[in-house]
C-alpha positions, 0 to 999 in steps of 0.5 A, spaced: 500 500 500 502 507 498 502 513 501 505 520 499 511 523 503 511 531 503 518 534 503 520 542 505 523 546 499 531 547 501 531 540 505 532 533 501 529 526 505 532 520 506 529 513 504 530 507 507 528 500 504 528 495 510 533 499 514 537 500 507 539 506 505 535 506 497 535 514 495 535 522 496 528 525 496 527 531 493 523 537 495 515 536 495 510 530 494 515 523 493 511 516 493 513 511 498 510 503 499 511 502 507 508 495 506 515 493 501 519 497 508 520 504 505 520 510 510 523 516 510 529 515 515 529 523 516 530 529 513 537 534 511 536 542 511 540 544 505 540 551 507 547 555 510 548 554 518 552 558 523 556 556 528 558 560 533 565 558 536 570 560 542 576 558 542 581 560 548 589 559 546 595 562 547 600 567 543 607 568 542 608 573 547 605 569 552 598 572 553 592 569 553 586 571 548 579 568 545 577 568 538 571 568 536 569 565 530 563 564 526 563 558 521 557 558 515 557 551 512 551 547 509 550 539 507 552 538 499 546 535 495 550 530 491 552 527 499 547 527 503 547 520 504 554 521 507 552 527 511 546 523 514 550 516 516 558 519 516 557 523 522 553 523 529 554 530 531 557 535 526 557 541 530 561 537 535 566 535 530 567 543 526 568 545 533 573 540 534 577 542 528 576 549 528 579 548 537 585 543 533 587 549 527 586 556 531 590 552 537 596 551 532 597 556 529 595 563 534 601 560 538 606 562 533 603 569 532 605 576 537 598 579 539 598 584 534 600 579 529 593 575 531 589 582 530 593 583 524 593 577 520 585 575 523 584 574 515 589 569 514 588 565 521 580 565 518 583 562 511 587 556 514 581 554 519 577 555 512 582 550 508 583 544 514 575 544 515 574 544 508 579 538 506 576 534 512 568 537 512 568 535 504 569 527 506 562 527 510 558 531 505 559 538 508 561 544 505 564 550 508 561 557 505 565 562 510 569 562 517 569 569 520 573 571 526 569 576 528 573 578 535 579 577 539 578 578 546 585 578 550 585 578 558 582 583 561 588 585 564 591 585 558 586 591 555 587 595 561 595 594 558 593 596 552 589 602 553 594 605 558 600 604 553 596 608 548 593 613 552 601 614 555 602 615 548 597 620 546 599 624 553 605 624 551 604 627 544 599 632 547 605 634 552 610 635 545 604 639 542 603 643 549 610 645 549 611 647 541 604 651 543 607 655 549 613 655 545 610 659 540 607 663 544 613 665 549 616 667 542 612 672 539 610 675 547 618 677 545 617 679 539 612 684 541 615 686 547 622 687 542 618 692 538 615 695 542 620 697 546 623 699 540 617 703 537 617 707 545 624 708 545 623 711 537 618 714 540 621 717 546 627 719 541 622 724 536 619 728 543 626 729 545 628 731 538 622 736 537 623 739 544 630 740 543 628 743 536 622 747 540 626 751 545 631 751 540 627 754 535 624 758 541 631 762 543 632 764 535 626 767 535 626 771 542 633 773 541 631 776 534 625 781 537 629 782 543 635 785 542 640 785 548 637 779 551 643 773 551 641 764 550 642 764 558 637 768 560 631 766 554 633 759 557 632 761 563 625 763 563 623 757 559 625 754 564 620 757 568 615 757 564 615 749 563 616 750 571 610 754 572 606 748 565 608 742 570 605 745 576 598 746 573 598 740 570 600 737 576 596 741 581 590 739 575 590 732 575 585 728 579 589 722 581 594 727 585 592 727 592 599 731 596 605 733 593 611 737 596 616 741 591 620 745 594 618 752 591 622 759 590 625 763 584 632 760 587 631 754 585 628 755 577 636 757 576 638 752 580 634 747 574 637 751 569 644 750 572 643 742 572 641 742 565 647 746 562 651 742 567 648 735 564 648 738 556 655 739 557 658 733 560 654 730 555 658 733 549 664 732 553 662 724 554 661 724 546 667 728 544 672 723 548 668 717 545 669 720 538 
């Protein structure tokens, strides 16, 4: 007597004849006769799966680190019979291999070695499982490292040396900054001073030429009047000019001035004093 057996699409199904393995049943309807001892013995997924694997080793450096792996693999449709009978437990059987390849070969790597050549640790896994996998019927699509974990205490390393390193790096940084700064603080201090003594320079020259200018011309209206005396009433003029504007500030709360007419020739006398050693100091330099 037959029935019908129904089959999901990207699956296949195994057909057993009194425990005999006879064919591979494609997706859909497929007619099977139980009194003659056909049963379907199971089903196979022929889509791709994932599996998640972590394994734990150590580096060349001596630094324990997981990497995490993920592994996509599916069952050949030609050998489904084999990835049916061969093995028992597939998923154990990938991991063992994935354990056994990462194990050989994380060893002989630095640290920094593994995070670089991911990849390549990714393409021996790939090849080993592939060359054992394809005996049994499986075909391995891709193998991800997707993370690489060291020991806590080694990150916390880790992120120390590279924060000393930019700290470092901020403090060379700092430095030139500072540096900059102090340079064109001395600069401008340089030109300053140069444009106040230029300056100072210019008022000294355009007084010298004003009292110049100022006995010239009083000497000329005045017939009889000698250098010394229009000096001297200069003076006292500039002398009376400095009172009023020391006595018209706001910010002048008391100051004594010893006062009288003595001392107007007195200042007079150390001007010429002052003028005369002046000339004599520049005549022995020339």
């Amino acid at each position: 007597m037959a029935c019908w057996v129904c089959v999901d699409q990207a699956s296949v199904g195994i057909l057993e004849k009194w425990g005999r393995f006879v064919r591979v049943l494609e997706p859909g309807f497929s007619c099977i006769v139980p009194c003659l001892g056909e049963f379907v013995a199971g089903t196979l997924s022929l889509k791709v799966q994932y599996l998640d694997v972590r394994c734990e080793t150590k580096t060349k450096d001596n630094v324990f680190v997981s990497l995490d792996c993920s592994i996509q693999y599916r069952v050949v449709r030609g050998n489904a019979d084999d990835a049916f009978y061969e093995l028992q437990n597939p998923e154990q059987q990938i991991r063992s291999y994935v354990f056994d390849v990462i194990r050989a070969s994380v060893p002989k790597l630095s640290l920094d070695d593994v995070f670089e050549q991911k990849s390549e640790i990714a393409k021996s896994v790939s090849e080993e499982l592939e060359k054992v996998m394809s005996a049994y019927g499986y075909s391995i699509e891709q193998i991800l490292i997707v993370d690489i974990l060291p020991d806590a205490a080694v990150r916390r390393a880790m992120n120390e040396i590279n924060a000393a390193q930019r700290m470092r790096m901020a403090a060379v940084e700092k430095g030139e900054a500072e540096k900059i700064l102090q340079v064109k603080r001395a600069e401008g201090d340089a030109e300053s001073k140069y444009l106040s003594g230029v300056g100072v320079a210019r008022q000294r020259q355009a007084i010298t030429d004003g009292l110049r200018e100022s006995v010239l011309t009083f000497s000329q209206d005045v017939p009889g009047t000698s250098a010394k005396e229009v000096m001297e009433m200069v003076m006292v003029t500039q002398y009376f000019d400095t009172l009023k504007d020391i006595g018209a500030s706001s910010k002048t709360s008391a100051v004594f001035i010893p006062h009288g007419p003595a001392h107007v020739s007195d200042i007079a006398q150390q001007l010429r004093d002052g003028v005369l050693q002046a000339n004599t100091a520049v005549s022995l330099m020339d």
